[in-house]
C-alpha positions as CSV (number, residue, x, y, z in Angstrom):
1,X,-8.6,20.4,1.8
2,X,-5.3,21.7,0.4
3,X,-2.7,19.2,-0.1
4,X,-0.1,20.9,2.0
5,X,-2.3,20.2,4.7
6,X,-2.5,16.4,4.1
7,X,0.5,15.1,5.3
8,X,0.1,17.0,8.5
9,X,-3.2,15.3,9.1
10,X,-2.2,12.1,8.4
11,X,0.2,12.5,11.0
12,X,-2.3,13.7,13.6
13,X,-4.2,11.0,13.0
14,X,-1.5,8.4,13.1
15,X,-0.5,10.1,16.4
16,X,-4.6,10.0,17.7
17,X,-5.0,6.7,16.5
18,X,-1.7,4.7,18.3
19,X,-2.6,4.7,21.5
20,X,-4.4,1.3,22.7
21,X,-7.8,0.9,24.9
22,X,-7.3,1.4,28.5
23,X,-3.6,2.7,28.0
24,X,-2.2,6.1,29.0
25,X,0.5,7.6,27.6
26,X,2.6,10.0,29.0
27,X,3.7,14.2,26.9
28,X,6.7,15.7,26.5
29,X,7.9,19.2,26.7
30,X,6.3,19.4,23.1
31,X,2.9,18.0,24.1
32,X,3.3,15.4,21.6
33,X,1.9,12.0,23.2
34,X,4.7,9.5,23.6
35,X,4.1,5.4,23.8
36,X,5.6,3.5,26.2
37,X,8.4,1.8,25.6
38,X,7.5,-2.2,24.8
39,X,10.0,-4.6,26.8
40,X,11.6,-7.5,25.0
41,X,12.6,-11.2,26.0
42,X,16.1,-12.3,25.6
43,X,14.5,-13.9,22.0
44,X,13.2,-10.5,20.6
45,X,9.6,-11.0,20.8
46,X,7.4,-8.7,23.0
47,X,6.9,-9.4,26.1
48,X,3.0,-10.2,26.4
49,X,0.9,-7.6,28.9
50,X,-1.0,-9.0,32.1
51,X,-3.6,-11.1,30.7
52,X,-3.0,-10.5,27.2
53,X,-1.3,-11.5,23.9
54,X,2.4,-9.8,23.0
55,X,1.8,-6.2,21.1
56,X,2.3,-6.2,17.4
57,X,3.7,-3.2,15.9
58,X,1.6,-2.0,13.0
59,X,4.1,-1.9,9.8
60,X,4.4,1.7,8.4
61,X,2.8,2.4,5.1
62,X,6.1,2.3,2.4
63,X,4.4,3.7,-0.8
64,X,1.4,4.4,-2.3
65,X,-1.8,2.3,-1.3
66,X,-3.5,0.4,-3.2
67,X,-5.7,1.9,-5.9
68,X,-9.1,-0.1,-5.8
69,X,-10.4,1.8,-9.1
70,X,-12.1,-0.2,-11.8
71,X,-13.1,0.5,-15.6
72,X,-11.9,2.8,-17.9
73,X,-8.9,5.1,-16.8
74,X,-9.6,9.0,-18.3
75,X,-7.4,11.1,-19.5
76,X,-7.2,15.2,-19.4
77,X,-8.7,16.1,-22.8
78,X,-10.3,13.3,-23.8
79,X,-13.3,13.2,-25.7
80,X,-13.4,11.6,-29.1
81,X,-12.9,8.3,-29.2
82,X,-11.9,6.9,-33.0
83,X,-12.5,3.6,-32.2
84,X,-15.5,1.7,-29.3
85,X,-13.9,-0.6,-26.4
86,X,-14.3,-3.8,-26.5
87,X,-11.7,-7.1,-25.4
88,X,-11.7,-8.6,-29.0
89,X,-10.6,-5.1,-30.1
90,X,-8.1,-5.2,-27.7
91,X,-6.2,-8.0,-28.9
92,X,-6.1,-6.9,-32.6
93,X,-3.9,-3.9,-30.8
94,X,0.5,-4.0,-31.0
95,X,0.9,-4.3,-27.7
96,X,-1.4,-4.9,-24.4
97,X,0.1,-5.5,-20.8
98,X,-0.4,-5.4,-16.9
99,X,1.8,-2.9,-15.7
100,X,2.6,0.0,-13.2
101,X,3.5,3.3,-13.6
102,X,7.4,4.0,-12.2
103,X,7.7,7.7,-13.6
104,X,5.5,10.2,-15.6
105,X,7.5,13.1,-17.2
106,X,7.6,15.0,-20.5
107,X,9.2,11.4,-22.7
108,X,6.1,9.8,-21.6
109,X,4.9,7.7,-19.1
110,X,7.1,4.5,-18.3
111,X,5.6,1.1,-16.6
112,X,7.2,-1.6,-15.4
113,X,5.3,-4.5,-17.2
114,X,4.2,-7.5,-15.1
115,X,2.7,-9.6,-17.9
116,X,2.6,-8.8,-21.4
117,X,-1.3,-10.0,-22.8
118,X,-0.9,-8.9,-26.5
119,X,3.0,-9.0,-28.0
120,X,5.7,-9.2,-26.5
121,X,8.2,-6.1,-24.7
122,X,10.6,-5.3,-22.1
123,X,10.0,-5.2,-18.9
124,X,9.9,-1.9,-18.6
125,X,8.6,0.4,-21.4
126,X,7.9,3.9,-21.6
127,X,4.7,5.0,-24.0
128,X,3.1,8.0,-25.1
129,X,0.0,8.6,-23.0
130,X,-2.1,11.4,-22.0
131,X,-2.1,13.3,-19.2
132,X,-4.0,11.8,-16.3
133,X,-7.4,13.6,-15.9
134,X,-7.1,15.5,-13.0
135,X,-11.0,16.5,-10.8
136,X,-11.9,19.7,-9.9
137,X,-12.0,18.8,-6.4
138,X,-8.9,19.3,-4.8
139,X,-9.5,16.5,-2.9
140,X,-9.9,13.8,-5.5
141,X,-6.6,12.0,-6.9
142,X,-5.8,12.5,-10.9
143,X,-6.5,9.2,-12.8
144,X,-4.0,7.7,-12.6
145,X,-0.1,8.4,-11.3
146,X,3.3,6.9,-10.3
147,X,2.2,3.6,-8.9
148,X,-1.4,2.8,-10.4
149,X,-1.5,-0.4,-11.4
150,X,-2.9,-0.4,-15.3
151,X,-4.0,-2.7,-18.3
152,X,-2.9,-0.7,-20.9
153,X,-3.2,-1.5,-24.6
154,X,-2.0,0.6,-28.1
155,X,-0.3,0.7,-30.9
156,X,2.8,2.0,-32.3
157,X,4.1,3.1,-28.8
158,X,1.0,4.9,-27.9
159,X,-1.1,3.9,-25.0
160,X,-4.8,4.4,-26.0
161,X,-7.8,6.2,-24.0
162,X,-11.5,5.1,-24.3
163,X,-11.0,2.4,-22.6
164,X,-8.6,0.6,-24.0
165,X,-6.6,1.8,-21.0
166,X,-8.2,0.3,-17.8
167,X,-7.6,0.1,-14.1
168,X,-6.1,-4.0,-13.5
169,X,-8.7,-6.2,-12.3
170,X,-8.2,-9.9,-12.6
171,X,-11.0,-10.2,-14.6
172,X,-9.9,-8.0,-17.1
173,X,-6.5,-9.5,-17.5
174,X,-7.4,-13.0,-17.8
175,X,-10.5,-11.4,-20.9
176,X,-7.5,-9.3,-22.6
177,X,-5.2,-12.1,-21.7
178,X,-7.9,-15.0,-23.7
C-alpha cells in the first residue's frame, strides 16, 4: 500500500471504528457519520446512558506508537561486522546509553539519552550512525526512525551496527547496564 494512502485509511477506520454497539449516528451533507453529541453534568463528567456507565472518550494518538522490536537494529549497508556482539564487549565500548531518536539528518542522528550505561554524556547527543535499513516492502517501517527507542553503544562518537546497537528491552539495559 503506498504511503500516501495511509493516513487516509487510518482515518476511515478511526471514522468506522467510533461508533458504539447498538448506537446510530446520524450524516451530513458530506456523508461523513457524525457522533452524537455527549451531555455533561454541572461537574464536567459524562452524563451516564440508561442503564450504563458514563462514555469515556478514547485519547487521540499524539506521536508515534510504540515500537515493540527486539534484537539487533540493522542498518542500510551493513554487512561486515569488525567485531562479534556480545554485553561484556559492550561495556569495554566509550559510550553506551538508552535513548530515543529526536531528529535524523545529514550531522547524524541525535537521541535524547534516558540513562547513560557505559560513560557518561549529555542528555542529548547526536552520533554518527548509519542509515536505517529500509525493506523492500513498502509496507514495512525502516529500522529504526525519529522516536525508536534504542540501546545504542560506540566509540569515538560513532554508534556501532552488528549489534551493538539494539532495540531497548529491559533486559538488555539492566545486562549492558551490569
Amino acid at each position: 500500500m503506498s504511503r500516501s494512502l495511509l493516513p487516509a485509511l487510518v482515518t476511515l477506520l478511526v471514522l468506522v471504528g467510533c461508533g458504539t454497539s447498538g448506537e446510530t449516528t446520524a450524516t451530513t451533507g458530506s456523508d461523513v457519520p457524525t457522533q452524537p453529541a455527549a451531555t455533561s453534568d454541572t461537574t464536567g463528567g459524562a452524563t451516564p446512558e440508561p442503564g450504563g456507565s458514563p462514555q469515556e472518550a478514547q485519547p487521540p494518538v499524539d506521536g508515534p506508537l510504540e515500537d515493540r522490536r527486539t534484537g539487533e537494529v540493522r542498518f542500510e549497508g551493513a554487512t561486515d561486522c569488525p567485531q562479534e556482539y556480545a554485553t561484556t564487549t559492550v561495556r569495554s565500548r566509550d559510550f553506551a546509553f538508552d535513548g530515543t531518536v529526536t531528529a535524523i539528518d545529514d550531522a547524524g542522528v541525535t537521541f535524547e539519552v534516558h540513562e547513560w550505561l557505559v560513560g557518561e554524556g549529555a542528555a542529548t547527543v547526536q552520533l554518527r550512525m548509519s542509515p536505517p535499513d529500509v525493506p523492500d516492502r513498502s509496507e514495512a517501517s525502516p529500522s529504526y526512525s525519529v522516536g525508536t527507542r534504542l540501546l545504542v553503544s560506540g566509540d569515538d562518537g560513532i554508534a556501532w551496527g552488528c549489534g551493538f546497537t539494539r532495540y531497548h528491552d529491559t533486559e538488555t539495559a539492566a545486562a549492558w547496564r551490569s
